[in-house]
C-alpha positions in Angstrom: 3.2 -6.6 7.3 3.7 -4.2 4.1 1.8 -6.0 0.8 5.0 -6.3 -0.8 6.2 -8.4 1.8 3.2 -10.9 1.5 3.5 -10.9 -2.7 7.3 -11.5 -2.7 7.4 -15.2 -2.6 4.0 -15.5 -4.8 6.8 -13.4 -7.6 9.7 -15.2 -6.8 8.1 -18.5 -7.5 6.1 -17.7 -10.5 9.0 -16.3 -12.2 11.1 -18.8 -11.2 9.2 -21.4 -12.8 8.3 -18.9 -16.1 12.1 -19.2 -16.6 12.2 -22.7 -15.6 10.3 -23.4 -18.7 11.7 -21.0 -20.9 15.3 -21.6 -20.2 14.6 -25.7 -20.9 13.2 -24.4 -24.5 10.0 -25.9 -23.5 7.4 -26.3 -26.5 5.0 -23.8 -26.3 2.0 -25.5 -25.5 3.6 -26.5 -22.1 4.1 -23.0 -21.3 0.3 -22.4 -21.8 -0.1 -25.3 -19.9 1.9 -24.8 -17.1 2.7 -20.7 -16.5 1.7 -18.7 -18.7 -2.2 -16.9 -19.1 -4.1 -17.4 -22.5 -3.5 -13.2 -23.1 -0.1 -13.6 -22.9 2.2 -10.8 -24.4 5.8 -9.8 -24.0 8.1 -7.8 -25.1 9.7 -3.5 -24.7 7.7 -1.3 -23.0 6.9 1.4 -26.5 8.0 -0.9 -28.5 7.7 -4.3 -30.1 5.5 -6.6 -28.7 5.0 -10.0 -28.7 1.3 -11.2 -28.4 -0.6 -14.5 -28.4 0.1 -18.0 -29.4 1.6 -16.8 -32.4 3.4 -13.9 -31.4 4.7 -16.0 -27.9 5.5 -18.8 -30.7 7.7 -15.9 -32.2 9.3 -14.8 -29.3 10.1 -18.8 -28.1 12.1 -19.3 -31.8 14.2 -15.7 -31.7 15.3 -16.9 -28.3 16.1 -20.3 -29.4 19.5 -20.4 -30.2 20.6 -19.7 -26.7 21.8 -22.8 -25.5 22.8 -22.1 -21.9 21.1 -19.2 -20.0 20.3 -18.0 -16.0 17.9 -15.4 -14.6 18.6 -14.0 -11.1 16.3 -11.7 -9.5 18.3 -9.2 -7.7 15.9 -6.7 -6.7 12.0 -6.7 -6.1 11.1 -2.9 -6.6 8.0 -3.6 -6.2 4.7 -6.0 -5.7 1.0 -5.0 -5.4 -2.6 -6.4 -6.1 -4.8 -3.9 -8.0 -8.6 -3.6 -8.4 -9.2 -6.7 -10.5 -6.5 -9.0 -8.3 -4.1 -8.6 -10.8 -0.2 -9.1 -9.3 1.9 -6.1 -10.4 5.6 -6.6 -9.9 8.6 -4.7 -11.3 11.8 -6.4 -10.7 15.5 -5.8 -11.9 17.4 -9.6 -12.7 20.7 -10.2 -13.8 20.9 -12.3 -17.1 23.6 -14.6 -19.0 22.6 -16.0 -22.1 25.0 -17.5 -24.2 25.4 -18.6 -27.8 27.7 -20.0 -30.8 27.8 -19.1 -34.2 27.6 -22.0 -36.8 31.4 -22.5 -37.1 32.3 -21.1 -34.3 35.0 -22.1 -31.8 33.8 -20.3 -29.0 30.7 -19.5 -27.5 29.4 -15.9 -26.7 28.0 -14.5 -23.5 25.6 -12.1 -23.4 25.1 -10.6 -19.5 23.3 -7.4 -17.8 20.6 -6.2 -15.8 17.0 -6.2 -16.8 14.2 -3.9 -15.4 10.8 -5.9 -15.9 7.0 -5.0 -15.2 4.9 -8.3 -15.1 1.6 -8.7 -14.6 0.2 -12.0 -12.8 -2.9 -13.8 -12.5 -4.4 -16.2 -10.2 -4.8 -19.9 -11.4 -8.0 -20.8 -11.3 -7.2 -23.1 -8.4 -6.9 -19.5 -6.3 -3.5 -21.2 -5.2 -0.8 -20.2 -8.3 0.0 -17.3 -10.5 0.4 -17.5 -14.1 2.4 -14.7 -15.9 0.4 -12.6 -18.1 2.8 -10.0 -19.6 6.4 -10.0 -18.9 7.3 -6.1 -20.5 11.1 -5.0 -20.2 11.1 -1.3 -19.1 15.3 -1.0 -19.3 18.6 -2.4 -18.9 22.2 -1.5 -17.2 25.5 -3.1 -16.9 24.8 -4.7 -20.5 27.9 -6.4 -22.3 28.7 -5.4 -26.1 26.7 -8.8 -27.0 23.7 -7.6 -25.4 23.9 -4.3 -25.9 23.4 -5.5 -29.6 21.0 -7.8 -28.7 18.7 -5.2 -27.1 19.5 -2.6 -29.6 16.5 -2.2 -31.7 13.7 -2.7 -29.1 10.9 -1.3 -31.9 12.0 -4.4 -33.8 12.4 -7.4 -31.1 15.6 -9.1 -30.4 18.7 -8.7 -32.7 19.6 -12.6 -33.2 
């Protein structure tokens, strides 16, 4: 059986529960508890970067005002251990994220595709992974909203 075969679930289910968290706007000291490694960084691949507890903390608050959200992974380009047992995955997801504007009567939707590289690491219990970088490498079929959204990605999110 191919290794990419073998890693898919071990993906599937730690990103599942990474977004899990994140879409419940969990705190972030239960995402260090639960999913994510103590090196943690995220953000656009040449570009901003999110990085540690404060940087995560930073991410976690620019991403706070969406108040209903879903992450689908469509595709699974690919999954491999390296040298050091490090999971490599890139996967293309389809997102909606929505938001309101104080004052607002309606809410906005922001929807596309995103092309991620993450990098996973065994819990110490040898059973789990833990996300250690979650690093957008592109996006297609975005919506004006995200397209704005996404616009600067040497500056982080455009909230």
């Amino acid at each position: 059986m191919p290794e990419k075969d073998v890693l898919e679930p071990a993906v599937i289910d730690t990103i599942e529960r990474y977004f899990d968290l994140l879409q419940a706007h969990a705190p972030l000291q239960q995402m260090y508890a639960e999913i994510l490694t103590e090196d943690f960084e995220t953000g656009f691949r040449g570009g901003f970067m999110w990085r540690g507890e404060s940087g995560t903390q930073e991410f976690l608050d620019a991403r706070s005002e969406f108040f209903d959200e879903s992450h689908e992974i469509t595709q699974i380009i690919h999954a491999a251990l390296d040298a050091d047992g490090i999971l490599l995955a890139r996967t293309r997801l389809s997102f909606l994220l929505r938001r309101r504007e104080p004052g607002s009567a309606r809410s906005e939707e922001l929807t596309g595709d995103a092309f991620h590289l993450w990098r996973f690491r065994r819990e110490p219990d040898g059973v789990r992974w833990r996300v250690a970088a979650q690093i957008v490498e592109g996006f297609a079929r975005l919506n004006e909203g995200a397209r704005t959204l996404f616009s600067a990605p040497t500056e982080g999110l455009r909230t």
